[in-house]
N, C-alpha and C positions, 0 to 999 in steps of 0.2 A: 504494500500500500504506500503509496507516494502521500508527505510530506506538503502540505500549501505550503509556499515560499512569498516573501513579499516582493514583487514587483510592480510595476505602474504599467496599464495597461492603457491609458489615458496620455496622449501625444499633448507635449506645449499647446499652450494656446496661442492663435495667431495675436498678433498687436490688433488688429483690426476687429477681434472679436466682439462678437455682440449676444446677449443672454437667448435669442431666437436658436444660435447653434447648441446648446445643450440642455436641452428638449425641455419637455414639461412633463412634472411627475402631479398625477391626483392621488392623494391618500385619503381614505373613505374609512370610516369610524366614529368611534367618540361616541358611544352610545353613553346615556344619561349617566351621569357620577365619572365617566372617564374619557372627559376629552383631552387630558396629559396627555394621551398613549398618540394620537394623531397631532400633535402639537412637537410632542417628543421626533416622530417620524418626520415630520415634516420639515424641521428642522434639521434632522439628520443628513436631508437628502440635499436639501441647502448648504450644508456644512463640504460635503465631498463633492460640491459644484455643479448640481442640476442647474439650469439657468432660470426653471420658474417652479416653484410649488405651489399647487391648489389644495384647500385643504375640507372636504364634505363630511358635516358633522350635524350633530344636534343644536340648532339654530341658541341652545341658551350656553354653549359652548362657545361661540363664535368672539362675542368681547374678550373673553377673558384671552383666547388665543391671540386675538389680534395686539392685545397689547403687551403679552408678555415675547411675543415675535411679530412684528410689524410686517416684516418680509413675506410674512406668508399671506395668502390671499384665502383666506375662508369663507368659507360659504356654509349658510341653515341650508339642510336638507330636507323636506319630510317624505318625499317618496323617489321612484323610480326617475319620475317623469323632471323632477328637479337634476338630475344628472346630465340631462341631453347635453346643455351649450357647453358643461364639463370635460365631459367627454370627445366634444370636435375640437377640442384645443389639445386635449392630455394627449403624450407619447406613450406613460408608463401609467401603471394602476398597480397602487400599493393598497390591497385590500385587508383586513383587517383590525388592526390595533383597535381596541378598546369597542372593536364591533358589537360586540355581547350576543344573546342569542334571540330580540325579540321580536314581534312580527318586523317591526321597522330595518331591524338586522334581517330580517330572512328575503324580505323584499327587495334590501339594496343589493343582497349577495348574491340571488338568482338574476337580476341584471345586471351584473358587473360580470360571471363570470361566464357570458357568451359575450365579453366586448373584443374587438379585434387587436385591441392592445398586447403588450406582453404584461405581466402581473405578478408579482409577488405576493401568495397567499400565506398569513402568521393568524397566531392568536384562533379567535374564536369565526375567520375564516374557514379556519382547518378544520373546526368542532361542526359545522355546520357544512364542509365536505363528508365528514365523517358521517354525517345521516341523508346523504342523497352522493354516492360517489362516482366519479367518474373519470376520463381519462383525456388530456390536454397535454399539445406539447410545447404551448406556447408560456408555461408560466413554472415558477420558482415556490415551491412549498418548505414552510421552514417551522416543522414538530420541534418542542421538546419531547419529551421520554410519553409524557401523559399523553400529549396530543399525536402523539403516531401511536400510543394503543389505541386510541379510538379509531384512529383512523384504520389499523389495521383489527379490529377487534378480537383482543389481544391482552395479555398483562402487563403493565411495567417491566415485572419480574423480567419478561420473555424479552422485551425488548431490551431489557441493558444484560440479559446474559448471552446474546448474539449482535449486539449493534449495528455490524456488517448487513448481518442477512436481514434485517429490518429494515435497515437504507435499501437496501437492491426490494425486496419486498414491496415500500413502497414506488419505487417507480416503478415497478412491473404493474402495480393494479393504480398508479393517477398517473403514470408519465411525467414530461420534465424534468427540469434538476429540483433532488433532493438534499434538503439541509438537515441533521439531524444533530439537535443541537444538545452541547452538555461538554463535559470535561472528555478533551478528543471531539471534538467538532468534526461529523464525516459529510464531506461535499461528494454529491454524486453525479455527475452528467455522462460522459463517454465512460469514464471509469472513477474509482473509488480513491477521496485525497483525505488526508486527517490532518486538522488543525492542532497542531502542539502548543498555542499559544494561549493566552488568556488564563484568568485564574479563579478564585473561590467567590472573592469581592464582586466580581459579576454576576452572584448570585441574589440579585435583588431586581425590584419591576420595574419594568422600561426599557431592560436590554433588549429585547427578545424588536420592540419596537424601533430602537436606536439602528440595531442590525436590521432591520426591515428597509427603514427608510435609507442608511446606506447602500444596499443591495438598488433601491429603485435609484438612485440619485446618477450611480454607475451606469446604470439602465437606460438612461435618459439622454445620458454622453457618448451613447454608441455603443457599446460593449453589449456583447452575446452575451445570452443567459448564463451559461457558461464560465465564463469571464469575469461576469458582474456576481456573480456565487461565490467564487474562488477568490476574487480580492478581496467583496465586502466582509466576509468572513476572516480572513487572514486583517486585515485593517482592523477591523472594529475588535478583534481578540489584542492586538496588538497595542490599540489605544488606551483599550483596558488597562494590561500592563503596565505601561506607561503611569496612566493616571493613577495604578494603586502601586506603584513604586514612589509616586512622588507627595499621597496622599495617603497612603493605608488601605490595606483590603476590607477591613471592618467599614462599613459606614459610607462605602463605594455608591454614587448616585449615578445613577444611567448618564443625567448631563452633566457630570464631569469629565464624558467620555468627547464632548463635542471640540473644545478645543484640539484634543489632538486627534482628532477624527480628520479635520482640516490640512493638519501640520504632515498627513501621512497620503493622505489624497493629494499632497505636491510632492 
């Protein structure tokens, strides 16, 4: 099993560049109580250089996001049909973070995942694959231990005493690249890579969203699914690092990974 390695798959930018060349990422979530998780993502994907985030949320989410990240552009959601003019702008679709499971979440999640976009599926995306599934090769799915037994219906147990044949498992029955996330991070697409990086301090909420919205942010700038799997993973364990060497592993917040989230995406 090969080893992610850090490299920059992301060319200079020209002098003349303008924010239209690195696309536009939609992140869709933020069900009532958690629109941090889409705020956190959003932000993420701004950090490693998308050139526009949209952010589809529960309309009493929306202040509080715009003023703790001005840059992001939010939007109140309340059904499908609020998604269209979203949607004819977005390049990438980061769906989940803070989705929850309610009808409002079931409605945005069966029309988002027949958009033509490519997609990275987290969170309570994947819990809501897990009860209607099926098989796509355009998007990026990213389990913890819990969310790939559902998804595979399955135990924990089973899943961390084979991790291998759990990552291959799931792409055999949703397709895509598969992230399976935890201590040894396995990225799956052509073949099987393991993240050696990152530590225990990332064991707190908002990661699993941070590394969401890095993955779509890569996404946005060109990079193959593939590609945008492989770095943002390798990056965001990294940054970790970083941040709880220069902070402590105890007491580790998701946005303390955003500064050097930046500093590693150059």
């Amino acid at each position: 099993m090969k080893t992610l390695k850090r490299e920059s798959l992301l060319s200079p930018r020209p002098r003349d560049a303008h924010k239209g060349l690195f696309g536009h990422v939609l992140v869709v979530g933020g069900d009532y109580g958690m629109g941090g998780a889409v705020r956190m993502a959003g932000e993420a994907a701004l950090r490693v250089g998308a050139g526009l985030v949209s952010v589809a949320t529960r309309l009493e989410h929306v202040a509080g996001i715009i003023a703790g990240r001005p840059e992001l552009m939010c939007h109140g959601v309340k059904s499908p049909k609020d998604l269209q003019k979203l949607l004819q702008r977005a390049t990438v679709i980061a769906l989940g973070p803070g989705l929850g499971q309610s009808m409002w979440s079931k409605k945005l999640f069966a029309a988002l995942v027949k958009a033509k976009q490519p997609k990275i599926l987290d969170a309570d995306a994947l819990n809501l694959l897990a009860q209607n599934p099926h098989k796509r090769k355009d998007w990026i799915l990213t389990p913890h231990v819990g969310e790939a037994a559902r998804l595979l219906n399955c135990s924990r147990e089973k899943i961390q005493q084979d991790r291998l044949a759990a990552v291959k498992a799931l792409q055999n029955k949703f397709g895509g690249v598969i992230i399976l996330k935890g201590a040894g991070t396995l990225v799956l697409a052509a073949e099987v890579k393991i993240c050696k990086a990152g530590n225990p301090g990332m064991a707190s909420g908002g990661m699993g969203d941070v590394l969401t919205g890095v993955i779509a942010g890569l996404l946005a700038q060109g990079l193959d699914l593939a590609q945008a799997a492989e770095m943002g993973v390798c990056i965001h364990a990294m940054a970790g690092d970083l941040a709880a060497q220069e902070r402590g592993e105890r007491g580790l917040l998701a946005m303390d990974l955003m500064f050097y989230l930046q500093q590693y995406a150059n």
